[in-house]
Each structure stands twice: as C-alpha cells, then as structure tokens.
N, C-alpha and C positions, 0 to 999 in steps of 0.2 A: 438091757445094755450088757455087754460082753466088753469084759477087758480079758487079753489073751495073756496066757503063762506060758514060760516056756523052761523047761524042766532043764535047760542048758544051764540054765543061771544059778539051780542048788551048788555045783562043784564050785562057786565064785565066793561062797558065803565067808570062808575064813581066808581068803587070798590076801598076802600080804605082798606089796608091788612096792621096790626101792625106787622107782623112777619118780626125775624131778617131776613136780604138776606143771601144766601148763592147760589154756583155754582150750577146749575143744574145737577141731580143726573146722568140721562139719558139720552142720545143723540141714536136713530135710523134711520137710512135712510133704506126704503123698495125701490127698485130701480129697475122695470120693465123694463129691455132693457139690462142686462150684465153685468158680473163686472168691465168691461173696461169702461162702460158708469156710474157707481158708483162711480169708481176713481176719475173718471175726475168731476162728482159734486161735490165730496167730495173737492178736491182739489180748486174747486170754493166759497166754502161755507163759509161765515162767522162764523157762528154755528159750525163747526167745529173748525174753528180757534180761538173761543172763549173760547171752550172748555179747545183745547190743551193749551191755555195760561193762564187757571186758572182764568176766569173771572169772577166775584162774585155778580157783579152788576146787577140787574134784571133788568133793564130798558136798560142795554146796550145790554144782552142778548135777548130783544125784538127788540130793532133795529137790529140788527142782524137776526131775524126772518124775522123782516120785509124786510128788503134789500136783503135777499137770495131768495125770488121771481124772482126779474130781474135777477139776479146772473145765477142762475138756468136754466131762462128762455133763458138766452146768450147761456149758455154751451150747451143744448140741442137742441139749432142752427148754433150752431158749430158742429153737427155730421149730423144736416141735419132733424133733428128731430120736424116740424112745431105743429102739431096736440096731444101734449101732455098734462097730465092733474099733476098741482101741490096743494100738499095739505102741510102745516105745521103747528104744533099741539103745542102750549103752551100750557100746564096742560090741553090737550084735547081741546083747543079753537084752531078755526083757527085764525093765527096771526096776518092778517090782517083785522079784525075785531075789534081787542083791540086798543085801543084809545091810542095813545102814551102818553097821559096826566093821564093814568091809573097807580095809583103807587101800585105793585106787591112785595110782601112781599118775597116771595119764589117761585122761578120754580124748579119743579123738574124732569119734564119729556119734552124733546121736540121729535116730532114723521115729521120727512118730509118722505114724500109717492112721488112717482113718479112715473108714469107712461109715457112713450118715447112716446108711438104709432110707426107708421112706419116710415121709413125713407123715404123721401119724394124726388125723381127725378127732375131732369130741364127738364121739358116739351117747354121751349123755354130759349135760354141763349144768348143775343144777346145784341153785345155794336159796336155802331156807332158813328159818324166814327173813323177809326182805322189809323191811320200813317204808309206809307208804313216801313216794317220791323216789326210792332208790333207782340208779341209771346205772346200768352192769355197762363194762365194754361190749360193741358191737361184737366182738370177736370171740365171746365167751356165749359160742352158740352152736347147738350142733351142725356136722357138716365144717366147722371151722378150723384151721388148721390149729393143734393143740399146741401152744405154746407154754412154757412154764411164765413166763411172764404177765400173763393174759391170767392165770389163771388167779397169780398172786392179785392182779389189780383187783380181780371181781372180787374177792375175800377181803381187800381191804376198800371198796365200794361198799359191801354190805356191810361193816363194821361203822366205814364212815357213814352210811344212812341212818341205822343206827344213834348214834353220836348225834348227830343233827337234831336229830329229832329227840334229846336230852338224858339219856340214856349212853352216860359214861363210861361205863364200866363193860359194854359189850366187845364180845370179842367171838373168834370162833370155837365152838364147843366141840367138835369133830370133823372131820373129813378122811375122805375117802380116793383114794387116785389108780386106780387098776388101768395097767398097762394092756391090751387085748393086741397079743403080737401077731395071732393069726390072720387079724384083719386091720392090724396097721390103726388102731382104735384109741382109745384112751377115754374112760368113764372116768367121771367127777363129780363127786357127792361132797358138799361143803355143808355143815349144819354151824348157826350161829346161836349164840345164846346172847338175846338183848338183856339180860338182866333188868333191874330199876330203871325209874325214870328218876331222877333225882335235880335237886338246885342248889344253885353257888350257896357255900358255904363263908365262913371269914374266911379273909386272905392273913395269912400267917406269914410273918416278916422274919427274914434272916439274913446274915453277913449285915452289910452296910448301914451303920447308922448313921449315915450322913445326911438326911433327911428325916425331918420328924414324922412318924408313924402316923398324925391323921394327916397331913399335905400326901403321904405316899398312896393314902388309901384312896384321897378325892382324886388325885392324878390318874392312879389306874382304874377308875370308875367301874370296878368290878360290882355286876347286878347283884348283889346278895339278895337270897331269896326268891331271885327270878330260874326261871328253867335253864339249865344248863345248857351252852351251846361253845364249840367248839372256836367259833367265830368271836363272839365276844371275848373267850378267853386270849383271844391271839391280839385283840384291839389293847389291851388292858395291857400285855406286855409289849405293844408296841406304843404304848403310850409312855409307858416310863421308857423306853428306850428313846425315844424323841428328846426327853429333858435335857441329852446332853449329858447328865451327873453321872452315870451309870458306866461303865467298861463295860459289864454283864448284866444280862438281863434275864432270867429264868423264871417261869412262870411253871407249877405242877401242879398234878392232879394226887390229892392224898389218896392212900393206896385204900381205908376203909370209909364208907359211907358213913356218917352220922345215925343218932335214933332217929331224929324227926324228919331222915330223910335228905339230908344236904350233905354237901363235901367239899369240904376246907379248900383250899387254893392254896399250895407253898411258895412264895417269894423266897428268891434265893438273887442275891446283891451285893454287885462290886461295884462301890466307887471309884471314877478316877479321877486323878487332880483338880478341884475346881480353877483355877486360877490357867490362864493360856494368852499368849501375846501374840503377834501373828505382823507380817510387813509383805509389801506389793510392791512393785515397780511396772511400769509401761513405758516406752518410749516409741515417739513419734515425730519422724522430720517435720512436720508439721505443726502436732499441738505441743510437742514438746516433750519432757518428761513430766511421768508423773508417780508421785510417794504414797504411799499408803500406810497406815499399820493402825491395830489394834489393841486392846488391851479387853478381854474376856474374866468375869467373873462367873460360872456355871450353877452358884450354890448360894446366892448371898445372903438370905436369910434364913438359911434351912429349912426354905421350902420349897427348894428347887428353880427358885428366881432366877434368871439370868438379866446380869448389867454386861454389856459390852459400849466401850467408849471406841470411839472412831478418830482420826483425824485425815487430812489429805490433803497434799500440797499437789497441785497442779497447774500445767503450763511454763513448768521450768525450762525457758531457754525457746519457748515456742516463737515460731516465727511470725505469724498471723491473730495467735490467739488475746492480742490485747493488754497479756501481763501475765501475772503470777496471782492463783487463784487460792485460797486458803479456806479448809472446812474443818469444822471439828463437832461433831455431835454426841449424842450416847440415845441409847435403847434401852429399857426395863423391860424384861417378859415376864409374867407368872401367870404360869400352864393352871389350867382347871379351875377358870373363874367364872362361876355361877354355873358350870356345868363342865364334865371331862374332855369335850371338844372345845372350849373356847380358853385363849390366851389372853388376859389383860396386856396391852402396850402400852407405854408411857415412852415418847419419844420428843426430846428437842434437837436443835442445830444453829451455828450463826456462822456464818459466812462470810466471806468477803470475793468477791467477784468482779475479777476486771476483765470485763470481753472486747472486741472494737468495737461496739456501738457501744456499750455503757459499761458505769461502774457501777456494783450493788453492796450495800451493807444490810445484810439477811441476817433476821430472826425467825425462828418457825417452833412450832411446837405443833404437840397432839396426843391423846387419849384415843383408846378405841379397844376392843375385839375381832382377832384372829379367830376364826370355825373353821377347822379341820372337818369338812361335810364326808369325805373318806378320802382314798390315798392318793387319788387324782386332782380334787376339786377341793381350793379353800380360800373361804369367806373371808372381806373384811368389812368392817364398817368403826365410824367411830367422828372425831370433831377434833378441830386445827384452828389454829392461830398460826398468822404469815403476815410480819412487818418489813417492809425494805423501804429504804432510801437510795435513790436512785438516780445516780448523773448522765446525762447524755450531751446530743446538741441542742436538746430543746434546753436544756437547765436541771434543775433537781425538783425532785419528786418524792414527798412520802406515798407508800401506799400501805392500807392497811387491811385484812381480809379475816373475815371467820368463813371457815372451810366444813364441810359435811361429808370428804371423801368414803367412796364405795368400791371396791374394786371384788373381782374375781378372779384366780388362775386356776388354770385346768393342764397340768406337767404328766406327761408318759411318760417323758424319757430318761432311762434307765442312767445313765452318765451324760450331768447338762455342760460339760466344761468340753466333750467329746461324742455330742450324741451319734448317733447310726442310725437310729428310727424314733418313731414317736411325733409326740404333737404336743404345741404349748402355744396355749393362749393367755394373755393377759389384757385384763380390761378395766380401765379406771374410769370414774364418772363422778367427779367432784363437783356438788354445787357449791357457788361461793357469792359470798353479802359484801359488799363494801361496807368502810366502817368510818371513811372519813369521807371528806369532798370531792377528793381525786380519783377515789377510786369505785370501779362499778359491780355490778350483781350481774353473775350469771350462771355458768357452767363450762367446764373447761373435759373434755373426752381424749386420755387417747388408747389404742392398742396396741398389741402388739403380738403380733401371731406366726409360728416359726412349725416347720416341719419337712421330715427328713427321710429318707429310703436308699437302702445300700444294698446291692445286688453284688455277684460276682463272688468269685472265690471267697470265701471266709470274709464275705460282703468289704471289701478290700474298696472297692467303689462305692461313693455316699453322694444323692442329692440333696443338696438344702437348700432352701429357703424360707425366704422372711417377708412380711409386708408390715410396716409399723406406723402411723399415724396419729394424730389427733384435732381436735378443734376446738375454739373458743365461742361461744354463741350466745348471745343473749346481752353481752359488754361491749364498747365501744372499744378497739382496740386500744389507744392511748388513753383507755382507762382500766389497763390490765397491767401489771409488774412485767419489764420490761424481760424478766427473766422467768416468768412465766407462759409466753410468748414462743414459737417457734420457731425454727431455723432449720438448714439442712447442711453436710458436710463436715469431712471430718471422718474418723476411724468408727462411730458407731451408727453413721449414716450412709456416707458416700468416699469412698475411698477413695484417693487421686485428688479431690477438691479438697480445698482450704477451711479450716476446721472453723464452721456456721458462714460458711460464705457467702448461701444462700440466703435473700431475707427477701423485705419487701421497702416500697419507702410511703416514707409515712409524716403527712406535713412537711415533706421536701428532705426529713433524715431517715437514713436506714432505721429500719426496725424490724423485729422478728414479726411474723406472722400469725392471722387468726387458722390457719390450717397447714398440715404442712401429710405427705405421704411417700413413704420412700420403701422401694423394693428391692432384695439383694436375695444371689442366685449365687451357689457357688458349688464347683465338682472336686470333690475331693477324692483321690485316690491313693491308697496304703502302696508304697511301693518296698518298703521292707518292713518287719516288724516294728521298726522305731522313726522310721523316714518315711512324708508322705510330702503328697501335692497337691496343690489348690488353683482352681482357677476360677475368678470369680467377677461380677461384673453389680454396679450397685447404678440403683437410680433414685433421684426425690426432684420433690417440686414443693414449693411455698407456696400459699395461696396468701391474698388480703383480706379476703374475707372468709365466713365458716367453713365453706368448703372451696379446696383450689377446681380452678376451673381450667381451659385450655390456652386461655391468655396470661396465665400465671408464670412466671419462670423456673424453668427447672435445669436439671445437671447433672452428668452422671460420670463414671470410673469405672474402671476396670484394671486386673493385673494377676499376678502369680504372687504363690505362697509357698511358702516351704513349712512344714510342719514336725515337729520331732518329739516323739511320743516320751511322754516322765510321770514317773508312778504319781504326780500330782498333776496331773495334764500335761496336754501338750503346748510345746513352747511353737508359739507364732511368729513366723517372720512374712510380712507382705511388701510388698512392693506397688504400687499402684500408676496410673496416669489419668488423667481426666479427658475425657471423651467427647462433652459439649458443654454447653452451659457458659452464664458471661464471666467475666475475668481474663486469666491470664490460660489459658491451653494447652501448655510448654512446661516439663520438669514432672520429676515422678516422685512421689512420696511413700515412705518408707514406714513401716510401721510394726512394734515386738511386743509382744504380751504371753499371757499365758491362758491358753484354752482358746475354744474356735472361737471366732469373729460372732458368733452368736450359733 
C-alpha cells in the first residue's frame, strides 16, 4: 500500500494563519475501483463524518485527514485490495505532511483520491492445527479473493474449534501474511497453539450480594468438573440473567489454569432493585375499558424467588360485554428446582366474572415446573384446582375440577410486542376429573400458532398471521364451567364483532362452545420511522361439539390500523366492522392497546 507525500506541505509545518475558522467548503473523494468501493470509504471516513456533522474546527478537521489514512487503508483490505495508492489534499497539501502543531486559519477544499489497484487472491491460506470438526469460511481458500475479514474469521474459526472441543486457553501462536504484489497475491500462514484441555473449575462470586452464594451456584448450573465448553459457559450466564435480579451479568474465564487441571469461572454481579410496579390500560368501543397493574418482588427470599401479584378490572363501560369483570391473582417462581432448567410455580387467582350468558365466582390454583428445553422451546407440566359458581339461564351451578395441564411453546421472535419474522407456537393439553356431580372428566386442547415475514426496504412491509383454537372432548358440554367453554369475537378473536358474540345454544340458552377456531391476517406496513399501517381481516367459527363442523356458525371483521412506534411498543389504534356472521352487521368498532394485535 502506497500513501503518497508531497514535499509541498514541509514549508506549511510552522505556518501561523489569523483567519476566522470556518467548515470546509468542499469535500471530493475520486475513487478508482466502483461505487460500491466508494461507499464503503465513504462510510469509513472521518472527513466525511466531519463534514456531515458541521464541524468547524480546522485542527479537528486535520485530524480527521490524518486518521482517514489508516481508515482507508482498513476498508480497502476489507475488499481484498493490498497494492493501492492513497492521496488527501488539505487546501492542495498532502495531510500528512502538515504538522499537527500547525494552526490553520480556514480549510476549504479537502480532495481524497484513491486508487484500489487489483484485487489481490490467496495464493496459499493455510491455519494449523485445526480441531477435528473445525469449518473455515468457504472463502479462506486458494484462488479466493483475499480479504482481511475472511481472514480474521478463519483465525477466530480455528481458535473457536479449538475452544469447543475444551481447550480454553487456545489462541493463535503465529502468523504470517506476505503481500506478493507482483502477482496480485497474498500468502497466509496462521499457526495456532491449542494449549490444555482443561474443566470448569469453581465459579467465584463477586459485586452483588443479593443472592445467597449456593441459590447463585444451583442457578447458573455451571458443570464443575466436566470439560470445558464455551456453550455451557454462555447457558450459565444466561441463566442468572433470566432471574430478573441482575442489571449485569458477566461470566469469565481466570487467566491461569489450576494444578489439577481446571479453571475457575469469575462471576462478576450487579443487582438491581428487587421491588417494581408496573399498570396497563386497553380501551375498546366494544369490550370497554380495561385496568391492569402489578406489583413485582424479583428477590424475595434471597434466592432469587420471584412473587408478582396481578390485579385487573375489566369491561369498564363495555357495551355487550355483560358487566364489569374483576381479577386478582399472584405467581411464585424459584428458578433451579431440582435441576438448572426447571422453575418451581406456585400460582392462584379468584375472579369474579360477569359475561352475557353467565355470571362466575372463580377460584383456581396450581403447582407445576417450567423447563427451559433451550432458547426456543419450553416445557411445562404440573396440577390445578378450579372451583366456580356459576349463574346463567339455566340456574346456578357449582363446578369443581382437578386439572393435569401440559403445555409447550416454541418463540423465534426477536420483539413479541412488534414481531417482523419468526414463529410461535403454543399448545395446551389439560386433562381434567370432575370432583363433584356436576361436573364431568375430560380434556380441554387449545393452540395457538402465529407467524410473520417482512420483505421490502428495511423490511418496512410485515405479513402476519395467526390461527388459534381449541376443543373440549370427552365431557358433556353442560358439564364443563361455563367459563371454560368457548366463544368467538371481540379484540383478541374477531375484530368488528361484539366481544364473545359468537356461541352456540345449548338446552334452549346460549352457551360457549365445545370448539371454537379463528384466523387473523394482517399487512402491516412502516410508512415513517414511528407511523405505520395495518390492514387486517379476522375470522372464527364456534362449534357444539369437539370439533366445528360446516353447519356451525361463524363471523368475521375486517378494518385499518394505525400503529406508532414507542421505545415500549407500539401503540395500537384499530378500527374494525363486521363482515358476516348473525347479529347486528352495521357500526364499526374501535379498538387501543399497546403492541400488535398479536
């Protein structure tokens, strides 16, 4: 690589210049190799970035000169570019010629010239030794265009092969990089030195004592004594970063091996505030308003426990939905019971529930395990108690139930409040025992499965959709809680229908359903950075028996959204009308939340 000097710029070195500063008038880049190979200096350039930010300072504007040398010199070995030649021109001087100590009254012209040259081949690309399983970039091969970035990966390929296979401490012991400019070439000799093979050592605790040392150690279920692996070590701190208690998380590697062969783990730990409160609002022409909030414990028995109590008023002011519904529940977690993957739950709730076909006084409770199976997939299983009392037009109703629920979800998506791609399934399979006369034994199923693809500029366009169902099998309808039971319509069914408007009848009175399945499609499209638009169309159908069939009744909506992006999601505004289905066909409903419709 050639950077040119130009012997003009020695008589500049003590020049003292009274004029006001002002930004440089003109910026040019002449750029010999493409405008893809333009961009990309441009985008590395300080002088550029100078520019755009209004920078008026001529001495800052000269370092800036100065330092887009190497800048320059990086980017144009990043395409593989070795034998190229750099020129930059303050007021016609090459820039690095001018003495930093030189004070510059005004610049007004800066001129960077570039010339690429060829792109320069791997005439030999070769890293030893390699750990069996190691996978080098395809492109770290002779014949390949030599890139500096290709070459960094294969070095950190072999180290990470290395590494895997338990062997911490490896790293590269030499290399070699001969530029051959006669033939446009570039030889690469990398030698690695795998060192030891060595296994977790103790994990050593530091900063935060807000959890007691053995909770923190079953938490991050670090293998001691097993072979070292890079992966485990990442599990282990992403496990205490799960508990919530933590701001920071830092998991290291001690810098010396042990005698017998192991190496300590450094925990390093900030806690932050256990204690957090948290409120929600939704409003709906339809279901009405509805209240949220909670109150969070993160720490409660310094062992990284989490209690959160819940409450929710719902159907405030709703026009269809029967009354004003009231819940109040709490959840108990503790993380790493009976193994680093699983969560002990302890959850109740009671309710009070006035829909139009019935009124309910709910009690529930349950025990169970959370399994974190990895980052995708996780388990639960566990045992429930579920009592309601229950008015309708038949009369009142105890029902009483022990429950065996099992469910699975399987989450891609990167932001669920705002996804753009990914997949998420969810799947519940609750067998349930009657406990009294009223009530029957069976199994209650449902899903719900959502997925999403955004194409187009800075994928500004997103398709989503949803299919969500369930069924009831094995029970006699009118001997299931009536609130157990299905329905369709409403803001997380069917948008434009009246919230569960859908049902079925049953002994001459409305009632919810042994099945129910409803589909929602919606095009969203980013029309500013914070302004977007939705247009969306929903359908469901109730069935009477386990599965609906084509004589079952169904109904569906459609409408526009307007969507405005907030560093805690985006706030939802819909509008909907209803499309078919029985009832009333006429008037459109309105609907505000926060985060997509699903």
């Amino acid at each position: 690589m050639i950077v040119n000097r130009s012997s003009a710029g020695i008589s500049c070195a003590l020049c003292l210049l009274a004029a006001p500063a002002f930004a440089f008038e003109n910026l040019s880049f002449v750029v010999q190799g493409g405008e893809d190979l333009e961009d990309q200096l441009r985008n590395s350039s300080l002088l550029v970035a100078a520019k755009e930010e209004g920078v008026t300072d001529p001495q800052e504007i000269l370092s800036a000169a100065r330092a887009d040398y190497g800048r320059l010199i990086g980017s144009l070995y990043n395409q593989g570019h070795y034998g190229g030649v750099i020129n930059i021109l303050v007021n016609g001087t090459e820039a690095d010629r001018i003495s930093p100590l030189t004070r510059i009254g005004a610049i007004n012209d800066v001129v960077v010239r570039v010339e690429a040259g060829p792109s320069y081949l791997f005439s030999r690309a070769e890293i030893a030794p390699l750990a069996p399983g190691t996978e080098l970039p395809d492109e770290f091969a002779i014949g390949q265009t030599a890139r500096s970035p290709i070459i960094a990966d294969a070095a950190a390929a072999g180290v990470s092969g290395w590494r895997d296979q338990g062997n911490a401490k490896a790293d590269i012991a030499d290399q070699r990089v001969l530029a051959q400019h006669d033939a446009n070439t570039l030889d690469v000799q990398i030698a690695l030195a795998p060192g030891p093979r060595v296994t977790f050592g103790n994990l050593i605790l530091q900063g935060s004592e807000a959890v007691r040392p053995e909770r923190l150690r079953e938490i991050a279920g670090l293998p001691v004594g097993q072979v070292f692996s890079p992966a485990d070590l990442e599990e282990s701190s992403a496990r205490l970063r799960r508990t919530g208690v933590f701001s920071s998380v830092a998991l290291t590697e001690a810098e010396t091996i042990n005698p017998d062969g192991s190496m300590d783990i450094i925990a390093q730990l900030a806690a932050r505030e256990p204690r957090r409160i948290g409120f929600g609002a939704e409003l709906s022409s339809i279901d009405g308003l509805t209240l949220t909030g909670f109150w969070l414990h993160r720490n409660l028995l310094g062992g990284a426990e989490r209690l959160r109590i819940d409450g929710e008023i719902a159907g405030i002011g709703g026009s269809t939905t029967g009354g004003t519904d009231y819940s109040f529940g709490g959840r108990f977690e503790r993380p790493a019971t009976f193994a680093p993957e699983n969560t002990l739950v302890i959850e109740g709730r009671v309710a009070r529930l006035n829909e139009d076909d019935y009124s309910s006084n709910l009690v529930s409770s349950g025990i169970g395990i959370e399994r974190r199976v990895n980052d995708d997939l996780t388990i639960s299983y566990g045992l429930g108690l579920r009592f309601s009392e229950i008015e309708d037009d038949a009369g009142t109703t105890d029902y009483a139930l022990a429950t065996l629920p099992l469910s699975a979800i399987y989450d891609t998506r990167e932001q669920p409040l705002d996804a753009k791609d990914g997949l998420y399934l969810n799947l519940d399979v609750t067998p349930f025992a009657g406990l009294n006369d009223s009530t029957g034994s069976g199994v209650r199923t449902t899903f719900d499965a959502r997925s999403y693809l955004s194409f187009g500029e800075e994928d500004r366009i997103t398709l989503a959709g949803r299919v969500q169902g369930g069924s009831i099998l094995g029970a006699e309808l009118d001997r299931v809680p009536n609130d157990y039971r299905f329905y369709s319509g409403g803001g997380g069914t069917v948008r434009g229908q009246e919230y569960q408007s859908l049902d079925v009848m049953l002994n001459g009175i409305e009632s919810g359903g042994a099945s129910f399945v409803a589909v929602q499609a919606e095009l969203r499209a980013g029309i500013t950075d914070s302004i977007g638009l939705v247009a969306f169309y929903d359908y469901g159908i109730v069935g009477r028996d386990g599965f609906p069939s084509s004589g079952d009744d169904s109904h569906s909506g459609a409408g526009l959204g307007l969507r405005y992006l907030t560093p805690i999601g985006p706030i939802r505004l819909d509008v909907a009308a209803p499309l078919s289905g029985p009832g009333d066909p006429s008037g459109v409903e309105v609907y505000v939340g926060i985060g997509q419709a699903f």
